[in-house]
C-alpha positions in Angstrom: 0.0 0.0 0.0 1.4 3.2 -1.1 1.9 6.1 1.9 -0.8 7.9 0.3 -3.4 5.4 0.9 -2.9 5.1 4.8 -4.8 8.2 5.6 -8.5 9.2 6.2 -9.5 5.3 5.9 -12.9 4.5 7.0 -16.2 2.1 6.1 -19.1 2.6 5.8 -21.1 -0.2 4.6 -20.0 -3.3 1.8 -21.9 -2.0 -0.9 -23.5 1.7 -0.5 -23.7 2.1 -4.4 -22.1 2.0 -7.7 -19.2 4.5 -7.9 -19.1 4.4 -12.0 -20.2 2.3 -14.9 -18.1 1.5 -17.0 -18.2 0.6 -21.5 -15.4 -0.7 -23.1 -14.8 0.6 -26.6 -12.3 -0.4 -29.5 -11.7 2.8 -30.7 -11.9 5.6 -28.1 -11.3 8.5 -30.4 -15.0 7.2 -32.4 -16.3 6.8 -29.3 -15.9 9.9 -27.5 -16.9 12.0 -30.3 -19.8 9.4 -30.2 -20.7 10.4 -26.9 -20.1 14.1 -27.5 -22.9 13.8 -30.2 -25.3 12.2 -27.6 -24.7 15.5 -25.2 -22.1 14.3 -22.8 -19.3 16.5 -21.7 -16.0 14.0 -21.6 -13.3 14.7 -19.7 -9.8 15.0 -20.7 -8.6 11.8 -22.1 -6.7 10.0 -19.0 -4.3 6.8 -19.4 -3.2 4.5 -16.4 0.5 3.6 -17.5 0.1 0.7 -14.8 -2.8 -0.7 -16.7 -2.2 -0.1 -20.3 -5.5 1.5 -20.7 -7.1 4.9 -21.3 -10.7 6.6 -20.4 -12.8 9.4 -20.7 -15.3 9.8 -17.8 -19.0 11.8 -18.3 -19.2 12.8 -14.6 -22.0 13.3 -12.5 -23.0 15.0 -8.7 -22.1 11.4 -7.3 -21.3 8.7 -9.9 -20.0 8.9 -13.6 -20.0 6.7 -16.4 -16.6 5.6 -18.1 -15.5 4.7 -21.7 -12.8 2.7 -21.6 -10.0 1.4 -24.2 -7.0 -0.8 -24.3 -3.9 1.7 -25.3 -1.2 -1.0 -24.8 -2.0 -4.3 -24.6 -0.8 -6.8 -22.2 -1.1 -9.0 -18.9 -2.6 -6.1 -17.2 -5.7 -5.7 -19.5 -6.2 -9.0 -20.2 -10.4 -8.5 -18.8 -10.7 -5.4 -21.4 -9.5 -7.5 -24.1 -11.2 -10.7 -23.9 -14.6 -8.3 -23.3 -13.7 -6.3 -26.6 -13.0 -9.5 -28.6 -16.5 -10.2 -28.0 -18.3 -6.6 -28.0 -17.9 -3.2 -27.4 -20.7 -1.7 -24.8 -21.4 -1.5 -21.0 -19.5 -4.4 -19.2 -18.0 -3.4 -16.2 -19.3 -1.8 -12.6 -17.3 -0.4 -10.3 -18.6 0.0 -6.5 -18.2 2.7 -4.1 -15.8 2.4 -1.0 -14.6 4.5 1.0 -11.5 1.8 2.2 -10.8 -0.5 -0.5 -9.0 -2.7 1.7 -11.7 -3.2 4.3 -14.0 -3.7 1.7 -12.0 -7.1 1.0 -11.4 -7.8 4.3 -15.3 -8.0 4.6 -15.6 -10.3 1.6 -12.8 -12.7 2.9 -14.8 -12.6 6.1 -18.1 -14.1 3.9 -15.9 -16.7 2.8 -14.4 -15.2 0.2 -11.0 -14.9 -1.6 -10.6 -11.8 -3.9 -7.1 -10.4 -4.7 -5.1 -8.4 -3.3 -6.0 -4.8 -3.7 -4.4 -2.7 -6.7 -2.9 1.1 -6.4 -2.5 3.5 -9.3 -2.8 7.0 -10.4 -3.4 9.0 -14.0 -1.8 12.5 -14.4 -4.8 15.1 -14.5 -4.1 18.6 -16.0 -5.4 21.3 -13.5 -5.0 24.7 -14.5 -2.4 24.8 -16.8 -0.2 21.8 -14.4 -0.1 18.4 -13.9 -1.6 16.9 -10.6 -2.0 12.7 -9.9 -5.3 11.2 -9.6 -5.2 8.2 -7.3 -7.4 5.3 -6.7 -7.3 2.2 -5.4 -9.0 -0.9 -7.1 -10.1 -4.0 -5.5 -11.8 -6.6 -8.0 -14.4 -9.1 -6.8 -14.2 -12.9 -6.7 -15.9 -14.3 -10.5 -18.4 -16.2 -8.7 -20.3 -13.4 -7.0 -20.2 -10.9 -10.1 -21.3 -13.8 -13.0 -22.7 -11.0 -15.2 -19.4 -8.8 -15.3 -16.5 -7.7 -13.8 -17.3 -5.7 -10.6 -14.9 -3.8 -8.1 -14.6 -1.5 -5.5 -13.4 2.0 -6.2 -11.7 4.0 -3.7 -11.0 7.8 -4.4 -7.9 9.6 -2.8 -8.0 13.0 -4.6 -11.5 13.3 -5.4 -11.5 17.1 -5.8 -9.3 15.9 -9.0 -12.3 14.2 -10.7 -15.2 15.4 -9.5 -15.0 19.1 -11.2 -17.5 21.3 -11.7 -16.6 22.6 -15.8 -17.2 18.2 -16.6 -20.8 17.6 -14.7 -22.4 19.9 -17.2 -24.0 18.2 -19.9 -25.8 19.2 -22.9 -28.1 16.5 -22.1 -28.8 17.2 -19.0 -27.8 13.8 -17.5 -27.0 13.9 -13.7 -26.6 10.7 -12.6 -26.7 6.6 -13.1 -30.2 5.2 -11.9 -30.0 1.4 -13.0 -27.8 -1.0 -14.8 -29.0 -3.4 -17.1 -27.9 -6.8 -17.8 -29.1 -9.8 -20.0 -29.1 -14.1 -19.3 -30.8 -16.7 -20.0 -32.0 -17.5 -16.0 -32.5 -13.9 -14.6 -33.6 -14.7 -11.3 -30.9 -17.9 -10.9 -28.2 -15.0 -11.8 -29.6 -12.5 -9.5 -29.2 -15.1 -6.4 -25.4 -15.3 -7.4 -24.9 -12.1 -5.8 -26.1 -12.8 -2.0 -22.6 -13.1 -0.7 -21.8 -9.9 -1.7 -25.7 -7.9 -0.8 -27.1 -10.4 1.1 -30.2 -12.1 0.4 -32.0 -9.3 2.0 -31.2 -7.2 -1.3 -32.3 -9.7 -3.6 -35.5 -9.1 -5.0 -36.0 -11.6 -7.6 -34.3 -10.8 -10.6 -33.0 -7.1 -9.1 -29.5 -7.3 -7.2 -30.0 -3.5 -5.0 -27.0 -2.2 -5.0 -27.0 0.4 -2.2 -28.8 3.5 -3.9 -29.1 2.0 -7.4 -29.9 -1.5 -9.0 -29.3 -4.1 -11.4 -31.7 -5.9 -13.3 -31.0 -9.0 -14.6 -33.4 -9.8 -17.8 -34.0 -12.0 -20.5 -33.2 -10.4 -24.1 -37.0 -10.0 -24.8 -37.6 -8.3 -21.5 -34.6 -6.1 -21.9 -36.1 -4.9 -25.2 -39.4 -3.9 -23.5 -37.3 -2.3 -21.2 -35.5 -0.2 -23.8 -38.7 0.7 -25.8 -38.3 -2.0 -28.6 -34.4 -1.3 -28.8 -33.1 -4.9 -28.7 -29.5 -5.5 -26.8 -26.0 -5.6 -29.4 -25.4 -9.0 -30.6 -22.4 -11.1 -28.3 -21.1 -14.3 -27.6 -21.2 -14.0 -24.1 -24.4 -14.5 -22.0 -24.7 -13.5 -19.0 -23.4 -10.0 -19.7 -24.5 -6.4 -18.9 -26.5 -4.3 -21.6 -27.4 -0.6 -20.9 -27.7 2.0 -18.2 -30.3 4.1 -17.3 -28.9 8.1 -16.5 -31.2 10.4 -14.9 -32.1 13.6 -16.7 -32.8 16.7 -15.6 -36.0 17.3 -18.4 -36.8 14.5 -20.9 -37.8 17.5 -23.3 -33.9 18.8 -23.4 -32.6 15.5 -23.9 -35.0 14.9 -26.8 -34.5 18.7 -28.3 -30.3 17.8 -28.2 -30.9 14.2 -29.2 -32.9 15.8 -32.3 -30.6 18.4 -33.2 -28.0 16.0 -33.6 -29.7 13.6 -35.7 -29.5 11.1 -33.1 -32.3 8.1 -33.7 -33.7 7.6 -30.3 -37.4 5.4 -29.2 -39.6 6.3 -26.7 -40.5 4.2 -24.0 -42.7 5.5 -20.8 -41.4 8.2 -19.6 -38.2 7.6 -21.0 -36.1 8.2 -24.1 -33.5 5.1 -25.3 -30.3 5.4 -27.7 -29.9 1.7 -29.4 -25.9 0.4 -29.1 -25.7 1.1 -32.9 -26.0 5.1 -31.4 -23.6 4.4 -28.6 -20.8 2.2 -29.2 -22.4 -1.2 -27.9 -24.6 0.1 -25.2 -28.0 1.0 -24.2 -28.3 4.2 -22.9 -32.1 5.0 -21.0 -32.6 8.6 -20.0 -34.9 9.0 -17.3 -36.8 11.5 -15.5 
């Protein structure tokens, strides 16, 4: 553990909520532009030496969602790339901690055996300088997370991401409500994740997640859920599928969304982008 991670540790809980969602893309130049076109305000581009992999985040008051891309490829991306030979869309959740290494402590205390906990940084231009963003990543145990790679997220220098100039959006997103995921035995999936919520949080075939939830769904009841927009074609089943972001007024997404000749359904009280719009993923705006 790096000196920097010994201060201010505390817990508050296994699983309060997701800290970011996460989409894996081939080609993160096409897919940030992409995701300008659907109203999102990126941040700068960021790229974790350690890892071999580069992002742009669309932040929110509490939670953002992630595009992510394999720069250099090698032992430490190995996940990224065996998720990219098979699509490109949402397939990865990370969980918010406020001590990474308690978090794992807890799971090893449920019987459990995850790895050891990760540290790394990304250089982050502030006014003209360079500052280090640091986090700490600790990746949950396969058999608890069957749908897709899940973590905790710990934030040192949060003042780093969390900046005012990228939570504005053209669409007015503001945060991530729901995550979607897709197999053949929703509510058999769903009970694969009572060692990390407990069974208390398992409500058939919706794993509560602190303050937001995934649903696990059959392909046909993922469409209904998306308006009649059907998942992107994979391999891999089970696997995640879209988000649903919270809007600040349906009518401004749909104005921006129109303006920029994006095709989008209506579905409710709710307008979808189809993953041919968004690099692989359903993306649900809600009121």
């Amino acid at each position: 553990m790096p000196p920097w991670a010994r201060k201010g540790r505390s817990m508050d809980g296994l699983v309060s909520g997701i800290d970011h969602v996460i989409a894996a893309v081939r080609d993160l130049d096409r897919a940030v532009e992409t995701y300008r076109r659907l109203g999102f305000t990126p941040t700068d581009r960021g790229h974790h030496a350690q890892l071999g992999t580069y992002n742009h985040l669309f932040m929110f008051a509490h939670d953002y969602f992630e595009l992510i891309g394999v720069e250099h490829p090698g032992a430490d991306n190995l996940r990224w790339q065996a998720v990219l030979a098979d699509r490109e869309g949402v397939s990865g959740i990370a969980l918010a901690t406020a001590d990474a290494e308690a978090s794992m402590a807890a799971l090893r205390a449920r019987g459990l055996n995850p790895p050891a906990v990760s540290y790394f940084a990304r250089p982050v231009e502030v006014d003209g300088g360079l500052a280090e963003a640091r986090f700490a990543a600790a990746y949950l145990p396969e058999v608890v997370t069957p749908v897709a790679p899940m973590f905790f997220c710990q934030h040192f220098t949060r003042d780093l991401v969390w900046r005012p100039e990228w939570q504005r959006h053209p669409n007015g997103a503001t945060g991530v409500v729901e995550v979607m995921a897709l197999a053949t035995d929703p509510a058999a999936t769903a009970r694969a994740y009572t060692r990390l919520v407990g069974a208390e949080n398992i409500d058939g075939t919706a794993v509560k997640l602190g303050r937001h939830v995934l649903r696990i769904a059959t392909e046909d009841a993922i469409t209904a859920w998306a308006g009649g927009v059907a998942p992107g074609v994979a391999a891999v089943t089970p696997r995640l599928a879209g988000v649903a972001l919270r809007v600040a007024s349906l009518a401004t997404t749909a104005l921006h969304l129109q303006l920029a000749a994006v095709p989008y359904a209506l579905t409710g009280d709710a307008i979808v982008v189809g993953p041919e719009s968004a690099c692989g993923a359903i993306i649900k705006f809600v009121a």
